[in-house]
C-alpha positions in Angstrom: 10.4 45.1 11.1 11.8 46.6 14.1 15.8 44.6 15.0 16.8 45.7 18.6 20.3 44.9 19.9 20.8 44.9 23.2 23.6 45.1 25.7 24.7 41.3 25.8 24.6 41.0 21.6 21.3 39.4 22.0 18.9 40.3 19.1 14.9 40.6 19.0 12.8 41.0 15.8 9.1 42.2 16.2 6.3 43.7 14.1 4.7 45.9 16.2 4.1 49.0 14.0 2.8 46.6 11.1 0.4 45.1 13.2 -1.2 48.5 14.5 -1.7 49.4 11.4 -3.2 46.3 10.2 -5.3 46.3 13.4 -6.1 49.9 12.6 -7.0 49.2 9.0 -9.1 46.3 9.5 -10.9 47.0 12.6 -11.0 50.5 13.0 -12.5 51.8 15.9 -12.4 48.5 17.6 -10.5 47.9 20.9 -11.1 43.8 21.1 -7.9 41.7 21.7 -7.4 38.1 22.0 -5.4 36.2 24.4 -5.1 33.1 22.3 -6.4 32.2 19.1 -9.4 30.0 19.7 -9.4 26.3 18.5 -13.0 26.0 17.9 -12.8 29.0 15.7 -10.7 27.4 13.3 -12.0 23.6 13.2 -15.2 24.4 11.4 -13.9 26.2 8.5 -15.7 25.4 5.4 -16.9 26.7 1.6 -19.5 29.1 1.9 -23.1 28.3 1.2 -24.5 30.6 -1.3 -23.4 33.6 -3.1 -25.1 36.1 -0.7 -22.4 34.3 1.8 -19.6 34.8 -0.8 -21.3 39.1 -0.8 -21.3 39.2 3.0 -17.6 37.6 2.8 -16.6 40.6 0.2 -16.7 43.3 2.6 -13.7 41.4 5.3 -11.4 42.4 2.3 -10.0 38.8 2.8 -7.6 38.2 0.8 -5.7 41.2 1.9 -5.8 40.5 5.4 -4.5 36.5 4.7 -1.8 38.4 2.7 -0.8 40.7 5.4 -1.1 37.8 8.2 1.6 36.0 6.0 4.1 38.3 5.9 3.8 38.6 9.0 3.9 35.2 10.6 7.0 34.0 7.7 9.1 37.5 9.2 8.6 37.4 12.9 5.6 35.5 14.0 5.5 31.8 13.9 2.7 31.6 16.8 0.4 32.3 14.0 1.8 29.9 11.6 -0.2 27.2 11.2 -3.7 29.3 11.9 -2.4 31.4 8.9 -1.9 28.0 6.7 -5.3 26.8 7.0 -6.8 30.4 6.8 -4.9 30.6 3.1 -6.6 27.5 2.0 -9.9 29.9 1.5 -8.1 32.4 -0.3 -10.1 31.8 -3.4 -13.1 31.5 -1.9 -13.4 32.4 1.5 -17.1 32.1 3.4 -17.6 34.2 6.4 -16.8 32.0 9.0 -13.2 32.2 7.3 -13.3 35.9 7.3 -14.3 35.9 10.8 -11.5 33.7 12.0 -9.1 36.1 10.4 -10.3 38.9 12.1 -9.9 36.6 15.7 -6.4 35.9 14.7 -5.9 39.4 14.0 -7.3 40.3 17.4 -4.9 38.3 18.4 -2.1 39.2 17.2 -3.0 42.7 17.7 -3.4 41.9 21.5 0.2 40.2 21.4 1.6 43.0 18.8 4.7 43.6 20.9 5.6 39.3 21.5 9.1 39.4 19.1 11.4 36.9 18.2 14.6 36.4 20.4 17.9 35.4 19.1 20.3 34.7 21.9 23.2 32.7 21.2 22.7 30.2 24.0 23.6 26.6 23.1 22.8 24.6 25.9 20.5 21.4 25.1 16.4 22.1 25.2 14.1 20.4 28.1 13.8 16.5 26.8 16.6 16.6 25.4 19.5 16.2 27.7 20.9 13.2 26.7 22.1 14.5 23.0 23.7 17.4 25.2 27.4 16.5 23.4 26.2 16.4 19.8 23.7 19.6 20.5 26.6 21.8 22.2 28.8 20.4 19.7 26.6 21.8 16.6 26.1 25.4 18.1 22.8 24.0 19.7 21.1 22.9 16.6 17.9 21.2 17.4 15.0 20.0 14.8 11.8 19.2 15.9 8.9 17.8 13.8 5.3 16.6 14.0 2.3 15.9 12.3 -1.7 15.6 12.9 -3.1 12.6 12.0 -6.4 12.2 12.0 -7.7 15.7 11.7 -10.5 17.0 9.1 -8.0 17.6 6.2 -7.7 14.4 4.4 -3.9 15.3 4.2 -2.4 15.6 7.3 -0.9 19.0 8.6 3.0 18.9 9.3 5.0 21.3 10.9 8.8 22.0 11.8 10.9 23.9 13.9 14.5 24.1 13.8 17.0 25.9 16.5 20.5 27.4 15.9 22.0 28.8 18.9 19.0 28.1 20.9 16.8 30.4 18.8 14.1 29.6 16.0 16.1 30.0 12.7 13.5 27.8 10.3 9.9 26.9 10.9 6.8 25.4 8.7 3.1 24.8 8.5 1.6 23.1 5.6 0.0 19.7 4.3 1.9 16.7 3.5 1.6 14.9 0.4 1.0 12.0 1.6 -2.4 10.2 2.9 -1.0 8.5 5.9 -2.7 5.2 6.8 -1.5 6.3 10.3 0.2 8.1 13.2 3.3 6.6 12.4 3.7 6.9 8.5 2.6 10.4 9.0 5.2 11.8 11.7 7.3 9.6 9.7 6.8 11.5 7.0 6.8 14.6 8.8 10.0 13.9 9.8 11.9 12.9 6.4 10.5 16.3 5.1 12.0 18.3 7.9 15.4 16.2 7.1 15.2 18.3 3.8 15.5 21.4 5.5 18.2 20.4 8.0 20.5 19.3 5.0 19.5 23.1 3.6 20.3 24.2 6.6 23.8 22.1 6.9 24.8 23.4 4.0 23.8 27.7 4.6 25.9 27.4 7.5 28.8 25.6 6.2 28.8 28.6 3.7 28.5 30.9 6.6 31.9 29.2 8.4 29.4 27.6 10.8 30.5 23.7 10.4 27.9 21.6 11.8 29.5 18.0 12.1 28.2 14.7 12.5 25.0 13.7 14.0 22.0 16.6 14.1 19.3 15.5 16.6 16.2 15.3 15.5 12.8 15.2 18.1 9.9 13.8 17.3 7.2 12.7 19.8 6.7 9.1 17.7 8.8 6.0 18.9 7.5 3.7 15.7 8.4 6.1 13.1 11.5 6.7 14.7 11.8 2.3 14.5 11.3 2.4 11.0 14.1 4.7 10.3 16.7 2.6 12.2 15.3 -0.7 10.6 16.2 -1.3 7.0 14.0 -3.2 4.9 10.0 -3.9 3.9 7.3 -4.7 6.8 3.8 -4.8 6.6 3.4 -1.6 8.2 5.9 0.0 5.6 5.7 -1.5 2.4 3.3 1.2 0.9 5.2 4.3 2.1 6.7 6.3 -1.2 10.3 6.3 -1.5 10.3 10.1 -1.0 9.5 9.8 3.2 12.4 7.6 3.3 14.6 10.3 3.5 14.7 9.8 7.2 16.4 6.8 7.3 18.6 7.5 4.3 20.4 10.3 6.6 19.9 8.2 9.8 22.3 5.2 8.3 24.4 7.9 7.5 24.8 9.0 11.0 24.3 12.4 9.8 20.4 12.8 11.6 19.7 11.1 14.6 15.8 10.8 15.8 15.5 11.0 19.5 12.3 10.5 21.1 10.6 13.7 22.7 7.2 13.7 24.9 4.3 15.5 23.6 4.5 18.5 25.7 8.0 19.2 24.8 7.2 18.8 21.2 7.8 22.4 19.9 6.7 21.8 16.4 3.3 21.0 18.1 1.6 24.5 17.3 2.5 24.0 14.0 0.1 21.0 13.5 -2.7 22.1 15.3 -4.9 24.5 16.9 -4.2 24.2 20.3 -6.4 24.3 23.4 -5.5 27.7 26.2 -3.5 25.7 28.0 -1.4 23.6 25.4 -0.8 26.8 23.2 0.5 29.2 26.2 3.0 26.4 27.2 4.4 26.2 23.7 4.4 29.9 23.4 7.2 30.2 25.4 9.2 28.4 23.1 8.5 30.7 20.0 8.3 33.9 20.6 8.8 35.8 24.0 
């Protein structure tokens, strides 16, 4: 990992060198780069057919390059995040569409090998989200965002996070919930009581740092119903089913020490986590990853 300070204290992280060699490794000889990694690629992912699928598959080295992809993405990469969570679900058993859709992403990322991660120490609230300005400047301009995909070929639906510290990406996620959501709303609900867990983690590494964050944390999610539910106390008909465990949410929201605050879709940064994104949709939210 290559850390570059420069003159105003601002830091960058970036894996340059690793990718090269990954690039190198992989696909030598090849110069083809991606500008972004292609949704349709990754939607029709499946088991492979027969073992000479499985013997084709062999010679990708697979499980190496998912491995590498990882590292990567967890360290300094979070673009890559939820394309590398889905391509780890084949680990086991990956066909060749799989194997191919690895080597896109690793075009990719081998076209984009010099994108690094900025830390910058700004604290001023994010687009959206001007009206928790106060509480945001107040907490060293700690923002959470969350989101979830309903209604997408996994029958659990894909969640993601992404939380801010001083205006840079400190803590992001991209995995399945545990929980089959009966809709949009129980799952960004959801989605959102699991990020809670990883604000209160978060609450607590600073406080051990000397960084006190006090009060109310702002939370965005881009769902006004689940954001209802975790200001109304009680049983509905829309809620009675949900397991106690998603009702984190509301548990920290009556103690005034999460507040949910509406955020429209294409200011939703957790959105790339959900999702494979169209050209458009994924080069907006780009910009608020990685530069």
């Amino acid at each position: 990992m290559a850390i570059d300070q420069q003159d105003d204290f601002s830091i960058t992280l970036n894996h340059s060198l690793s990718i090269t060699k990954l690039y190198e490794k992989h696909c030598p000889g090849s110069t083809v780069t991606r500008e972004y990694p292609s949704p349709e690629i990754f939607e029709k992912l499946g088991k492979p057919q027969d073992d000479e699928e499985r013997a084709r598959a062999e010679k990708y080295h697979f499980p190496s390059i998912i491995g590498s992809l990882l590292y990567i993405s967890v360290m300094s990469r979070p673009d890559i995040c939820y394309h590398t969570s889905v391509l780890a679900k084949h680990m086991s058993d990956p066909s060749e569409d799989a194997c191919k859709a690895a080597i896109h992403l690793l075009q990719y990322l081998y076209g984009s090998r010099d994108r690094k991660m900025a830390f910058t120490g700004m604290i001023s609230a994010p687009k959206g989200l001007e009206v928790m300005a106060p509480d945001i400047r107040r907490n060293a301009g700690f923002v959470a965002y969350s989101d979830s995909s309903w209604g997408n070929r996994y029958p659990y639906p894909m969640f993601g996070f992404g939380i801010y510290l001083y205006g840079s990406l400190i803590s992001f996620s991209s995995k399945q919930l545990k929980t089959v959501a009966f809709s949009s709303c129980e799952a960004e609900y959801a989605a959102a009581s699991y990020t809670c867990k990883e604000i209160e983690f978060i609450r607590n590494i600073c406080s051990d740092m000397g960084v006190v964050l006090q009060g109310r944390l702002v939370l965005a999610v881009d769902n006004t119903a689940a954001i209802d539910i975790a200001y109304d106390v009680g049983v509905s008909g829309r809620t009675k089913h949900f397991d106690r465990a998603i009702h984190y949410l509301r548990d920290l929201t009556q103690m005034r020490r999460v507040v949910p605050i509406f955020v429209k879709t294409d200011l939703q940064r957790a959105d790339g986590y959900t999702k494979a994104l169209c050209k458009a949709a994924y080069l907006q939210w780009l910009s608020s990853v990685v530069t």
